[in-house]
C-alpha positions as CSV (number, residue, x, y, z in Angstrom):
1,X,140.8,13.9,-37.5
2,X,142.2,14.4,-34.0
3,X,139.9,16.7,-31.1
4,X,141.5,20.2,-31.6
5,X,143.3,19.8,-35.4
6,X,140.8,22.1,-36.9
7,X,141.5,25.0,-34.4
8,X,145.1,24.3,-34.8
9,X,145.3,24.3,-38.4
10,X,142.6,27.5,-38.8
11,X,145.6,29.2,-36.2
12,X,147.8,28.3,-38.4
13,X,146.6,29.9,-41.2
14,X,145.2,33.0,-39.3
15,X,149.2,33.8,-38.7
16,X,149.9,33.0,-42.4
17,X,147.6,35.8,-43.7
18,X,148.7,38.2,-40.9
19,X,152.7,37.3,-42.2
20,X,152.1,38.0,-45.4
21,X,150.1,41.0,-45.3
22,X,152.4,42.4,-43.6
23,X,155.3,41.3,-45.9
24,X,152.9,42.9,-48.8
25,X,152.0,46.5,-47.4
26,X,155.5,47.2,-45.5
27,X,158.5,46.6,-47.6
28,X,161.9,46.0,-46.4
29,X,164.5,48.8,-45.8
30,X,168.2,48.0,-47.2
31,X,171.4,48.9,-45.6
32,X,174.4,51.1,-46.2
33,X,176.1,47.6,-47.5
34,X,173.1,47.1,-49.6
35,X,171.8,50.5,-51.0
36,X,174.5,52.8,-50.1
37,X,174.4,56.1,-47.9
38,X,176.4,58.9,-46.3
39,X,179.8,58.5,-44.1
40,X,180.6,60.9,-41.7
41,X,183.4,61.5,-39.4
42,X,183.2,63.9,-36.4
43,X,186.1,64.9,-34.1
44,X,185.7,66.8,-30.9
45,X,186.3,70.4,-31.2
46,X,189.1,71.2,-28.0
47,X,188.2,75.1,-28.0
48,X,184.7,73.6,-26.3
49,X,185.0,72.1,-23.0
50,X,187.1,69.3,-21.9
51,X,187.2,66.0,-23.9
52,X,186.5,64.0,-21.3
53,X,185.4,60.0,-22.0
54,X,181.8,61.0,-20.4
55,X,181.0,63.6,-22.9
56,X,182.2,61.5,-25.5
57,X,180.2,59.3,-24.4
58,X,177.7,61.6,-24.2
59,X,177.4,62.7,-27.7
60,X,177.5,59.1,-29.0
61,X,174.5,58.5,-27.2
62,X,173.0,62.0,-28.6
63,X,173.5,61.3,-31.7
64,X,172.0,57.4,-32.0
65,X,168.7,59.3,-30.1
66,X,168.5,62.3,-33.0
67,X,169.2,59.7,-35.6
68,X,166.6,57.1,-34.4
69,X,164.0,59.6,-33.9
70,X,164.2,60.4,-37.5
71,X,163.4,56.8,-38.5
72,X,167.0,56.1,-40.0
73,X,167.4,52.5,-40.6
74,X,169.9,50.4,-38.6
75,X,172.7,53.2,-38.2
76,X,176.3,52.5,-37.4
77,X,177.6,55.3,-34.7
78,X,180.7,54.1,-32.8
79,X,183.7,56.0,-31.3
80,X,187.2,56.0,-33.2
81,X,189.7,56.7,-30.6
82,X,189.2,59.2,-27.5
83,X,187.9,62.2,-29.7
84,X,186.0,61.0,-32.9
85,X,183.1,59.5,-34.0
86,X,182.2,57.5,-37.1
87,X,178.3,58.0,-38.2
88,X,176.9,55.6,-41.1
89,X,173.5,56.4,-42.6
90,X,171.9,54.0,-44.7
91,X,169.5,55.5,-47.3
92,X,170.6,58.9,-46.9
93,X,172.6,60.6,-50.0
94,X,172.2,64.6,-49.3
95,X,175.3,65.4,-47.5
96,X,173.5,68.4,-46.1
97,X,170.7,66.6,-44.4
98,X,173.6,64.1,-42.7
99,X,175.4,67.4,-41.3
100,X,172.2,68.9,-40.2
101,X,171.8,65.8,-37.8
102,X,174.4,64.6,-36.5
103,X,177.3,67.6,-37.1
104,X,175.1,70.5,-35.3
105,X,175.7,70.8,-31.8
106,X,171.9,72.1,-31.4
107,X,172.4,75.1,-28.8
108,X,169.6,77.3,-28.7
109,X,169.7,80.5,-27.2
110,X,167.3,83.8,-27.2
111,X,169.3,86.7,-26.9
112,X,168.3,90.2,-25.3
113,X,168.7,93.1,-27.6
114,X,172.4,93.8,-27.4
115,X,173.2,90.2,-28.2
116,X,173.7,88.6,-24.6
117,X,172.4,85.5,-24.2
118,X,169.0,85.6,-21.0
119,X,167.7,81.9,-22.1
120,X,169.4,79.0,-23.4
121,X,168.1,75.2,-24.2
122,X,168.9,73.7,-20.9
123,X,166.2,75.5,-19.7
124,X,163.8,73.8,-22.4
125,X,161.0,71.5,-20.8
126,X,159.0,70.1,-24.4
127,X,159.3,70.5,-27.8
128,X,156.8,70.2,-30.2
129,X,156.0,70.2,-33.7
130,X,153.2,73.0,-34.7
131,X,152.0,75.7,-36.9
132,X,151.8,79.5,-36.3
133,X,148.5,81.7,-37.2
134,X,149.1,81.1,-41.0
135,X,149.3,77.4,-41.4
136,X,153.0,77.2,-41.6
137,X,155.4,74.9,-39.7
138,X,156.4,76.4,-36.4
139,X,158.1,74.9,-33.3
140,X,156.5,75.4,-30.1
141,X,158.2,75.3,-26.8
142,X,157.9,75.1,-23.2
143,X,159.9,75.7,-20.1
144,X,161.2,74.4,-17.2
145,X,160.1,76.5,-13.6
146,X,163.6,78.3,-13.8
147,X,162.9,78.9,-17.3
148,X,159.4,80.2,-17.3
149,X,161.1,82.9,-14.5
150,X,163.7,83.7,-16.9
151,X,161.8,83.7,-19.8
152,X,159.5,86.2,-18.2
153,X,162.1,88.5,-16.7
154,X,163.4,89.0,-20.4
155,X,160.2,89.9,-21.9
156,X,159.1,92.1,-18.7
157,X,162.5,94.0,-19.0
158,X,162.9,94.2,-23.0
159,X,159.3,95.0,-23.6
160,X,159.0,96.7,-26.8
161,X,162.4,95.9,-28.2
162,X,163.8,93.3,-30.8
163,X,165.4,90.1,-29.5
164,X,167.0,87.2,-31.4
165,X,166.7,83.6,-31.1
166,X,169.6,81.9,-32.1
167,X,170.3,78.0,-33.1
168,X,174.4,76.9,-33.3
169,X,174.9,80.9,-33.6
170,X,172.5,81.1,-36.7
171,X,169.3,83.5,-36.3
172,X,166.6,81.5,-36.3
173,X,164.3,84.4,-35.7
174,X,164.2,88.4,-34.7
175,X,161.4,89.0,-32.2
176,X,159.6,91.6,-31.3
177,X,158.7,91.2,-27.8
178,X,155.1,93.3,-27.1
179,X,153.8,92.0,-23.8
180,X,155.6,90.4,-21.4
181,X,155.3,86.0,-21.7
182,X,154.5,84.7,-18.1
183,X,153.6,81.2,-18.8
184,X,156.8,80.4,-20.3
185,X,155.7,79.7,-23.9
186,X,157.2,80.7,-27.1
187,X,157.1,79.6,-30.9
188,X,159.7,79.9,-33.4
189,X,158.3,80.4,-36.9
190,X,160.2,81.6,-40.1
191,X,160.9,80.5,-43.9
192,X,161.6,77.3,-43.0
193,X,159.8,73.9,-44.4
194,X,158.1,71.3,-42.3
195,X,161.0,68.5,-42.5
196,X,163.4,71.3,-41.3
197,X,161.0,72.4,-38.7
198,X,160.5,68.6,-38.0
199,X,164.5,68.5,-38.1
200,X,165.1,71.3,-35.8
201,X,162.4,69.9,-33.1
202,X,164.6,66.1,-33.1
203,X,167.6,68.1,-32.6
204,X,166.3,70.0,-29.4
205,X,164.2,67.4,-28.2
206,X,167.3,65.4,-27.8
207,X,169.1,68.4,-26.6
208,X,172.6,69.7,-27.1
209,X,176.1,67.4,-27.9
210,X,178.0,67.8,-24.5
211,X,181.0,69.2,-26.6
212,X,181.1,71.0,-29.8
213,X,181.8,68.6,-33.0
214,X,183.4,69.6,-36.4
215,X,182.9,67.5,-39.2
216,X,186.7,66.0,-40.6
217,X,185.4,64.0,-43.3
218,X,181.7,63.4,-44.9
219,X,181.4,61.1,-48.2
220,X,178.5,59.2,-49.9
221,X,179.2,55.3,-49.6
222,X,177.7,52.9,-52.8
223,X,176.4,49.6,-51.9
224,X,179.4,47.1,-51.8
225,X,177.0,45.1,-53.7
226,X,175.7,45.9,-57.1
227,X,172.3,45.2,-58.7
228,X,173.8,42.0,-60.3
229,X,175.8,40.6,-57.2
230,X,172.1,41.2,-55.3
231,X,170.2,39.1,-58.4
232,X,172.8,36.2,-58.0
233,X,172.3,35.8,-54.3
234,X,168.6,35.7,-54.4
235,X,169.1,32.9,-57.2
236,X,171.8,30.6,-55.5
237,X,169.2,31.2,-52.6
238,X,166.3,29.9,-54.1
239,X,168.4,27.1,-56.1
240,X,169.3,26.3,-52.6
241,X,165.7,26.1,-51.1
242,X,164.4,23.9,-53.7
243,X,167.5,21.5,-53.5
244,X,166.6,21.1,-50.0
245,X,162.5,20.7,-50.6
246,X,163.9,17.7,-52.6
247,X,166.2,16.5,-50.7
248,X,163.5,16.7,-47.8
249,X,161.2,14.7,-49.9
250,X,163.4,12.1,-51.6
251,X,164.7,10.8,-47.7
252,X,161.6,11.5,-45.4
253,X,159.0,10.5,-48.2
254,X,155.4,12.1,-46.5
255,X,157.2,13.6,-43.4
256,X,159.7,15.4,-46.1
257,X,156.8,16.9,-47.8
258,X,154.9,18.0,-44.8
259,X,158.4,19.7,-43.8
260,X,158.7,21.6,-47.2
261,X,155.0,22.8,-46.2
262,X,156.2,23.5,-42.3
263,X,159.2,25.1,-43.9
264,X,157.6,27.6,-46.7
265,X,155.5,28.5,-43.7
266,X,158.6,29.5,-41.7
267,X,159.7,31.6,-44.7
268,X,156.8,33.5,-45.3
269,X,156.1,34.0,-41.3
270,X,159.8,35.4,-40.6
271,X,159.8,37.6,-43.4
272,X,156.9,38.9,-42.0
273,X,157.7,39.4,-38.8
274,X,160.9,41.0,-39.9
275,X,159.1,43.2,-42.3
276,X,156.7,44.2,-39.3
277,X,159.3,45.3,-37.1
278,X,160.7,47.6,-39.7
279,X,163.6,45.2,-39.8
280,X,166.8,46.4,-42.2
281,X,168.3,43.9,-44.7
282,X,172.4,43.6,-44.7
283,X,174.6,41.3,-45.5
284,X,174.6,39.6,-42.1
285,X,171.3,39.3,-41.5
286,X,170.7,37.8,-44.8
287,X,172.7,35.5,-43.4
288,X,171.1,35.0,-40.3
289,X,167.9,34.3,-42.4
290,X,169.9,31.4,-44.3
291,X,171.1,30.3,-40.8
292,X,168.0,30.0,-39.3
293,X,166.5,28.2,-42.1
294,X,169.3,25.7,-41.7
295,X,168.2,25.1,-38.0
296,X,164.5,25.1,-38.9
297,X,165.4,22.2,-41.1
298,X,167.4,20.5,-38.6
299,X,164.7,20.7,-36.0
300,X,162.4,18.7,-38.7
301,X,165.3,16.1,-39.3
302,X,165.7,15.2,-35.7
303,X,161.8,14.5,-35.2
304,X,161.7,12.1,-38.2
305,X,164.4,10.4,-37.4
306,X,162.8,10.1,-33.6
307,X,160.0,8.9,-35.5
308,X,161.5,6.7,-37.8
309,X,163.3,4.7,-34.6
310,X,159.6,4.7,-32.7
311,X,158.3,2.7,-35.8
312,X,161.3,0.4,-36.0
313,X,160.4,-0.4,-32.4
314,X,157.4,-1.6,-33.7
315,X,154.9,1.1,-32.6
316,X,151.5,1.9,-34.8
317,X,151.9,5.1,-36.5
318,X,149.8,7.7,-34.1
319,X,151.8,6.4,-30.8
320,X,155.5,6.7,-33.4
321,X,154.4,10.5,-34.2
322,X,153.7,11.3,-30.7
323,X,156.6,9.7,-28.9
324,X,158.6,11.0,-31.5
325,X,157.8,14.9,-31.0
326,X,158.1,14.5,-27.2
327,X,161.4,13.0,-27.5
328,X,162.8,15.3,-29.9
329,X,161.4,18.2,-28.3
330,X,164.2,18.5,-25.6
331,X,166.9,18.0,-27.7
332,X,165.3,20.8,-30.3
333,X,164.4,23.4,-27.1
334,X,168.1,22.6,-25.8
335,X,169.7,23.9,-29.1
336,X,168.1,26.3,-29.8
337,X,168.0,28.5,-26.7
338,X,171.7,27.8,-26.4
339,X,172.3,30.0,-30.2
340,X,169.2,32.2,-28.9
341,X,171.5,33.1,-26.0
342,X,174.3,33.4,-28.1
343,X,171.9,36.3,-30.4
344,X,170.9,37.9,-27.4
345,X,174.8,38.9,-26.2
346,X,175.4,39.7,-29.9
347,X,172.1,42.1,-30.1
348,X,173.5,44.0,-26.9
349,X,177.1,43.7,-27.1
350,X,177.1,44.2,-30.9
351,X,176.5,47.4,-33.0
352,X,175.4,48.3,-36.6
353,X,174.5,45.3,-38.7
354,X,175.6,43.0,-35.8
355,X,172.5,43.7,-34.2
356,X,171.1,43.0,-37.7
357,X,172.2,39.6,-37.5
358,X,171.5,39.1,-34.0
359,X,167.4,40.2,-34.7
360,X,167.2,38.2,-37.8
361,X,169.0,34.7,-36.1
362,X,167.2,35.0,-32.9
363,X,163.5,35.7,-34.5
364,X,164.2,32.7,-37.0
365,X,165.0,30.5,-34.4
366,X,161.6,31.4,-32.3
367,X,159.7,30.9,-35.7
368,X,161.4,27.6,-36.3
369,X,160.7,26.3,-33.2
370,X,156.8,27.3,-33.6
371,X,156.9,26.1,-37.3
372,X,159.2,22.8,-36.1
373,X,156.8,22.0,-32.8
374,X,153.0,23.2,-33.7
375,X,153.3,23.4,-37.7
376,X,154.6,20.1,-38.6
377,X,152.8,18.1,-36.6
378,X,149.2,19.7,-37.1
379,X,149.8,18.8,-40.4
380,X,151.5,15.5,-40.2
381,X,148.5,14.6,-37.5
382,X,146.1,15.5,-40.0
383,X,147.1,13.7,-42.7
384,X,147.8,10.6,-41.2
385,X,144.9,11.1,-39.5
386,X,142.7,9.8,-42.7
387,X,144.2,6.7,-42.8
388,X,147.4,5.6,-40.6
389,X,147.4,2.2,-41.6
390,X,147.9,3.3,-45.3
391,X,150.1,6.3,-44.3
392,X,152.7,4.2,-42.5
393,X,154.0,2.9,-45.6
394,X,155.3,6.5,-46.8
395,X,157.5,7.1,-44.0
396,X,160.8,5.3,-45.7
397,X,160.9,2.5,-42.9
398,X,162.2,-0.2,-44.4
399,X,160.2,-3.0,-43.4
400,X,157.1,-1.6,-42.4
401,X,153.5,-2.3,-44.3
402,X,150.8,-1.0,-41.3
């Protein structure tokens, strides 16, 4: 066995149980195309301020924050036109929750006791999940310095008396202001549950849409494909995989083999890698799994064929292997960071399940070229490492006996 094999392969292996422990304890989230969810569209309301291609902009960017900061899986939120927006949200059926995230415009204001507003949200510095004296979910906030002096001139003035604090004109909560607050600290506790608490602080951590939205159209979306459509293309995927496990092994004879090895490593590595990133499963980026594969096996093909011409030439087996990888290593590296490019510009210039497919191509073709470079040929090295003369033989060159 080659100096530095056993490290290689014990590497090897260390990153195979890390993949698939990973695969194991974090399951994969589907999308909207997959497992369904809630369409919404929002139009800007015109008795707020102007519609202006900023603010639009402006709420897009609200909106993706509120929604990503509540762990919803690969969203779609793009603009329709100069005043609406189109929100998709895998996973998510209650129509309520949807309008409670994205539809709510998230103005908070605390209101002196004949209903004019002293304090609003702008004024807001952190917002924090928390719990008031008995146990129950409360949200605990902080304000700027302008707001601390506001804050403190309200409670100085209205000491005594019963204030409001108000969320999208709603009462949140009637106060009863008995001391004057200097620090600039209150807490807003009521009836509510911790996932609306938890709601609530998302929606003013991310602050206020720059224009009101009203909601034109809200439906629940089933996955295009059904339970049976999803069974089939798992099948025809795994009747593909083994087709090419024996075409790999019919052509390449012991290379073909070690590349099924290299290439069920791959699998089981990107799946984890995906599944560790909290990746989300469409349509496209099943695809860009099938893709990738495809150039994993490509990458395997053009160093057996490198070797295959080394041995021709007449070179023993070791040298072939060697000179084989090294030559085929540009060619591989060359391709590949020319369709890793082409992921990149889709990931950023892409949206929704794009992306999708732009994560799952450009993290197979990273994996591929570890599994293709490093996998392959620690294994290939150490089997023909126990006996090249006899090994030769099983590398389908015509020819060849040593």
């Amino acid at each position: 066995m080659r100096r530095g094999s056993g490290w290689r392969i014990g590497i090897i292996l260390a990153v195979l149980v890390v993949a698939g422990v990973l695969l194991y304890v974090t399951p994969f989230n589907l999308g909207l195309d997959l497992k369904g969810g809630v369409h919404v569209v929002l139009e800007a309301d015109e008795t707020g301020e102007p519609i202006t291609n900023e603010n639009m902009a402006g709420v897009v960017s609200i909106i993706e924050r509120r929604i990503n900061a509540l762990g919803v899986s690969e969203p779609i939120i793009q603009r329709q036109g100069a005043r609406r927006v189109i929100v998709e949200l895998p996973g998510i059926h209650d129509q309520q929750q949807a309008i409670d995230t994205v539809g709510k415009t998230a103005l908070l204001e605390f209101k002196d006791p004949y209903g004019n507003t002293a304090v609003d949200g702008s004024y807001v510095k952190s917002v924090q999940l928390g719990t008031d004296r008995y146990g129950r979910p409360a949200i605990d906030i902080e304000f700027d310095r302008e707001g601390v002096q506001l804050f403190a001139q309200m409670t100085t003035r209205y000491q005594g008396q019963l204030t409001q604090i108000v969320l999208d004109g709603e009462v949140l909560q009637e106060v009863l202001i008995r001391e004057p607050i200097l620090e600039g600290k209150a807490q807003i506790s009521g009836s509510f549950t911790h996932e609306e608490a938890r709601h609530m602080v998302v929606l003013l951590q991310e602050g206020s849409l720059p224009i009101p939205m009203k909601i034109m159209e809200i439906r629940n979306v089933g996955p295009t494909l059904g339970q049976d459509s999803i069974n089939r293309s798992f099948k025809a995927g795994i009747v593909g995989v083994i087709l090419v496990f024996v075409y790999m092994m019919f052509y390449y004879k012991l290379p073909g083999l070690v590349a099924d090895i290299a290439l069920s490593c791959y699998i089981v590595i990107l799946l984890g890698m995906l599944s560790a990133i909290n990746a989300v499963l469409t349509l496209p980026g099943i695809a860009g799994i099938i893709l990738s594969i495809g150039m994993a096996v490509d990458a395997n093909v053009l160093v057996f064929e490198r070797i295959k011409e080394e041995l021709a030439e007449g070179k023993r087996l070791r040298s072939a292997i060697d000179s084989g990888f090294s030559r085929a290593f540009r060619t591989i590296l060359d391709s590949n960071i020319t369709t890793l490019i082409t992921a990149i510009v889709l990931f950023y210039a892409g949206a929704g399940s794009v992306r999708g497919f732009a994560v799952t191509l450009g993290l197979g073709i990273l994996v591929s070229m570890f599994t293709a470079v490093v996998v392959t040929k620690t294994l290939l090295n150490w089997v023909v490492d126990r006996d090249p003369d006899k090994m030769v033989r099983y590398f389908g060159v015509r020819g060849l006996t040593k």
